[in-house]
C-alpha positions as CSV (number, residue, x, y, z in Angstrom):
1,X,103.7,88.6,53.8
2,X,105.9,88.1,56.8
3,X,107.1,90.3,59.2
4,X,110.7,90.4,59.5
5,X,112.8,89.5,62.5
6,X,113.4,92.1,64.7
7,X,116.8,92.1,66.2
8,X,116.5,91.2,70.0
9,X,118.1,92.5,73.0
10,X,119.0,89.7,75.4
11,X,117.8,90.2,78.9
12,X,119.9,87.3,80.5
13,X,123.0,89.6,81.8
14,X,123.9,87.7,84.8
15,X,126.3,89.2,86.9
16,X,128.6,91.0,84.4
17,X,130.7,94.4,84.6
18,X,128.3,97.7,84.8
19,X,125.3,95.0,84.4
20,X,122.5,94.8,87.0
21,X,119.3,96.2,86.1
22,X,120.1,98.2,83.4
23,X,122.4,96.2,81.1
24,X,119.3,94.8,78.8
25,X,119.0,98.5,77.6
26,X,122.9,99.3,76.9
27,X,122.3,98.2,73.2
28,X,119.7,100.9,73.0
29,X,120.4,104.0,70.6
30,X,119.4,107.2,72.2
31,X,120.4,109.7,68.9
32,X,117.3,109.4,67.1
33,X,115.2,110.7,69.7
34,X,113.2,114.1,69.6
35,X,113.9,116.6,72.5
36,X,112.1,116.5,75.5
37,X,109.9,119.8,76.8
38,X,112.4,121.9,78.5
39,X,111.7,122.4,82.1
40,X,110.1,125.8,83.3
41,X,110.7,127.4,86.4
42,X,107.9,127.2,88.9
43,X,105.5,130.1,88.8
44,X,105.9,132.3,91.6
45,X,103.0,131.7,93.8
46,X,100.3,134.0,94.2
47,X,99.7,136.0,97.7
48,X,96.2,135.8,98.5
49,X,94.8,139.0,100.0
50,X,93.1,138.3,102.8
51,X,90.2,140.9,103.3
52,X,90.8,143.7,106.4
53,X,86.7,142.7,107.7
54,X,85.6,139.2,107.3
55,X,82.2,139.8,109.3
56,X,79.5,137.2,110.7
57,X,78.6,134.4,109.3
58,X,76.0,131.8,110.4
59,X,76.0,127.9,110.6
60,X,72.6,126.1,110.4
61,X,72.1,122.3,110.4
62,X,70.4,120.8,107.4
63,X,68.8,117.2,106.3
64,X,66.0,118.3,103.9
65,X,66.1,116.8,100.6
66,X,69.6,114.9,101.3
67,X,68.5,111.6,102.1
68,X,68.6,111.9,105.9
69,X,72.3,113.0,105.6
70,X,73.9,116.3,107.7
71,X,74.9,119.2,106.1
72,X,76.4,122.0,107.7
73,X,75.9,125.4,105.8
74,X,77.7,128.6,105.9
75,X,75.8,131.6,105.0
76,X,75.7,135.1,105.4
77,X,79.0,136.2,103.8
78,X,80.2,139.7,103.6
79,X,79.4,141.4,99.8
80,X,82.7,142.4,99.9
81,X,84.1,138.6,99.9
82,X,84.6,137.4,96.4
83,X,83.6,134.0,94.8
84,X,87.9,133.2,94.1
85,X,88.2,134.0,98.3
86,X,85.0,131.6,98.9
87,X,86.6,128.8,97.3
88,X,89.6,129.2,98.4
89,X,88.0,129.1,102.4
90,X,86.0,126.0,101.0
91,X,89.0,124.0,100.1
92,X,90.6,125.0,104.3
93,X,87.6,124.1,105.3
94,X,87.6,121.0,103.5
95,X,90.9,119.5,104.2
96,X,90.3,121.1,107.9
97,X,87.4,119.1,108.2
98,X,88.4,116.4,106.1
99,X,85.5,115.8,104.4
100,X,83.7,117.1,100.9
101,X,81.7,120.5,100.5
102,X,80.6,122.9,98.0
103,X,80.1,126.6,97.3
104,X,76.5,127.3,96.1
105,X,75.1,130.6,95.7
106,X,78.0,131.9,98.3
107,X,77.0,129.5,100.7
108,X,79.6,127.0,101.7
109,X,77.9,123.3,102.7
110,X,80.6,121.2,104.5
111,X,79.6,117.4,104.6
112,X,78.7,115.6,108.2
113,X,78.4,116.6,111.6
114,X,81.2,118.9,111.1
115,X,80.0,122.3,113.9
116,X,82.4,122.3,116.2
117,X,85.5,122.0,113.8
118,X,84.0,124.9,111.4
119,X,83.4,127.1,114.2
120,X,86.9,127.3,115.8
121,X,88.2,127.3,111.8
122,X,86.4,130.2,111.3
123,X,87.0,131.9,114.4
124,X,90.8,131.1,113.4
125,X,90.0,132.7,110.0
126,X,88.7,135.9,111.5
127,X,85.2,135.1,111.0
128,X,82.6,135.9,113.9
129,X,80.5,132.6,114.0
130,X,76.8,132.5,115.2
131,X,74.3,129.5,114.6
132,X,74.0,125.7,115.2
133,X,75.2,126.0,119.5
Protein backbone atom coordinates (compact mmCIF):
# COMPACT_ATOMS: atom_id res chain seq x y z
CA UNK A 1 0.00 0.00 0.00
CA UNK A 2 1.48 3.35 -1.22
CA UNK A 3 1.61 6.47 0.27
CA UNK A 4 0.10 9.06 -1.74
CA UNK A 5 1.85 12.12 -3.24
CA UNK A 6 1.91 14.89 -1.21
CA UNK A 7 1.43 18.16 -2.98
CA UNK A 8 4.82 20.06 -2.80
CA UNK A 9 5.66 23.60 -2.21
CA UNK A 10 8.40 24.74 -4.62
CA UNK A 11 11.34 26.44 -2.90
CA UNK A 12 13.02 27.83 -6.07
CA UNK A 13 11.37 31.53 -5.92
CA UNK A 14 14.11 33.46 -7.44
CA UNK A 15 13.82 36.91 -7.31
CA UNK A 16 10.03 37.53 -7.72
CA UNK A 17 7.58 40.22 -6.25
CA UNK A 18 7.14 40.00 -2.23
CA UNK A 19 9.57 36.72 -2.65
CA UNK A 20 12.82 36.49 -0.67
CA UNK A 21 12.93 34.28 2.14
CA UNK A 22 9.53 33.77 2.84
CA UNK A 23 7.86 33.05 -0.53
CA UNK A 24 8.28 29.04 -0.16
CA UNK A 25 5.70 29.38 2.71
CA UNK A 26 2.96 31.84 0.90
CA UNK A 27 1.07 28.59 -0.28
CA UNK A 28 0.68 27.70 3.43
CA UNK A 29 -2.91 27.72 4.96
CA UNK A 30 -2.94 29.24 8.38
CA UNK A 31 -7.01 28.63 9.21
CA UNK A 32 -6.79 25.33 10.56
CA UNK A 33 -4.57 26.11 13.17
CA UNK A 34 -5.44 25.97 17.02
CA UNK A 35 -4.91 29.19 19.07
CA UNK A 36 -1.86 29.90 20.61
CA UNK A 37 -1.53 30.55 24.73
CA UNK A 38 -2.45 34.08 25.18
CA UNK A 39 0.27 36.08 26.64
CA UNK A 40 0.16 37.04 30.44
CA UNK A 41 1.36 40.05 31.89
CA UNK A 42 4.61 39.78 33.83
CA UNK A 43 4.18 39.12 37.47
CA UNK A 44 4.89 42.08 39.44
CA UNK A 45 8.15 41.38 41.08
CA UNK A 46 8.54 40.69 44.50
CA UNK A 47 10.36 43.25 47.07
CA UNK A 48 12.62 41.38 49.17
CA UNK A 49 12.76 42.60 52.75
CA UNK A 50 15.96 43.11 53.70
CA UNK A 51 16.29 42.40 57.52
CA UNK A 52 16.92 45.84 59.85
CA UNK A 53 20.24 43.62 61.76
CA UNK A 54 22.19 41.31 59.61
CA UNK A 55 24.94 40.56 62.42
CA UNK A 56 28.45 38.85 62.24
CA UNK A 57 29.22 36.29 60.34
CA UNK A 58 32.56 34.28 60.05
CA UNK A 59 34.69 33.03 57.03
CA UNK A 60 36.94 30.00 57.58
CA UNK A 61 39.07 28.31 54.84
CA UNK A 62 38.48 24.66 54.19
CA UNK A 63 40.16 21.59 52.19
CA UNK A 64 39.09 18.59 54.25
CA UNK A 65 37.37 15.91 52.46
CA UNK A 66 37.23 18.03 48.96
CA UNK A 67 40.00 16.62 47.17
CA UNK A 68 42.57 19.31 48.02
CA UNK A 69 40.20 21.92 46.65
CA UNK A 70 39.30 25.59 48.64
CA UNK A 71 36.18 26.26 50.04
CA UNK A 72 35.32 29.28 51.59
CA UNK A 73 32.47 28.97 54.27
CA UNK A 74 30.06 31.37 55.71
CA UNK A 75 28.74 30.59 59.05
CA UNK A 76 27.37 32.09 61.97
CA UNK A 77 24.17 33.63 60.53
CA UNK A 78 21.73 35.50 62.56
CA UNK A 79 18.39 33.10 63.80
CA UNK A 80 16.47 35.77 62.61
CA UNK A 81 17.73 35.35 58.78
CA UNK A 82 15.54 32.87 56.91
CA UNK A 83 16.53 29.97 54.57
CA UNK A 84 14.45 32.06 51.33
CA UNK A 85 16.98 35.30 52.39
CA UNK A 86 20.14 32.70 52.63
CA UNK A 87 19.63 31.66 49.10
CA UNK A 88 18.87 34.58 47.81
CA UNK A 89 22.61 36.04 49.42
CA UNK A 90 24.00 32.74 47.92
CA UNK A 91 22.99 33.42 44.41
CA UNK A 92 24.90 37.56 45.00
CA UNK A 93 27.42 35.87 46.20
CA UNK A 94 27.65 33.61 43.44
CA UNK A 95 27.43 35.71 40.45
CA UNK A 96 29.62 38.33 42.73
CA UNK A 97 32.12 35.86 42.88
CA UNK A 98 31.50 34.17 39.82
CA UNK A 99 31.88 30.98 40.80
CA UNK A 100 29.47 27.90 42.35
CA UNK A 101 28.36 27.51 46.05
CA UNK A 102 25.85 26.05 48.24
CA UNK A 103 23.69 26.63 51.29
CA UNK A 104 24.08 23.62 53.76
CA UNK A 105 22.77 23.68 57.17
CA UNK A 106 22.65 27.79 56.87
CA UNK A 107 26.13 27.80 55.93
CA UNK A 108 26.92 29.28 52.66
CA UNK A 109 30.25 27.47 50.94
CA UNK A 110 31.45 29.72 47.95
CA UNK A 111 33.87 27.68 45.54
CA UNK A 112 37.87 28.86 45.34
CA UNK A 113 39.99 31.23 46.83
CA UNK A 114 37.23 33.59 46.97
CA UNK A 115 38.15 35.80 50.77
CA UNK A 116 38.68 38.99 49.74
CA UNK A 117 35.69 39.36 47.25
CA UNK A 118 33.09 37.79 50.03
CA UNK A 119 34.37 40.06 52.59
CA UNK A 120 33.88 43.43 50.90
CA UNK A 121 30.35 41.75 49.42
CA UNK A 122 29.33 41.21 52.75
CA UNK A 123 30.46 44.29 54.17
CA UNK A 124 28.40 45.83 51.22
CA UNK A 125 25.49 43.71 52.30
CA UNK A 126 25.53 44.92 55.90
CA UNK A 127 27.18 42.00 57.30
CA UNK A 128 30.11 42.45 59.89
CA UNK A 129 32.75 39.94 58.64
CA UNK A 130 35.41 38.25 60.87
CA UNK A 131 37.58 35.14 59.92
CA UNK A 132 40.09 33.96 57.30
CA UNK A 133 42.57 37.67 57.54
Amino acid sequence: MARPNKERISTEGGKAVGGGLFQAFSGLEMSGLPEGKPTTPEKPTEVEVKPTKLGRVVLRRETAHRGGKCVIVVDGFDASLDDAFLSALLKRLRAGCGCGGTLKERTIEIQGEQISRLRELLSSEGFRVAGVV
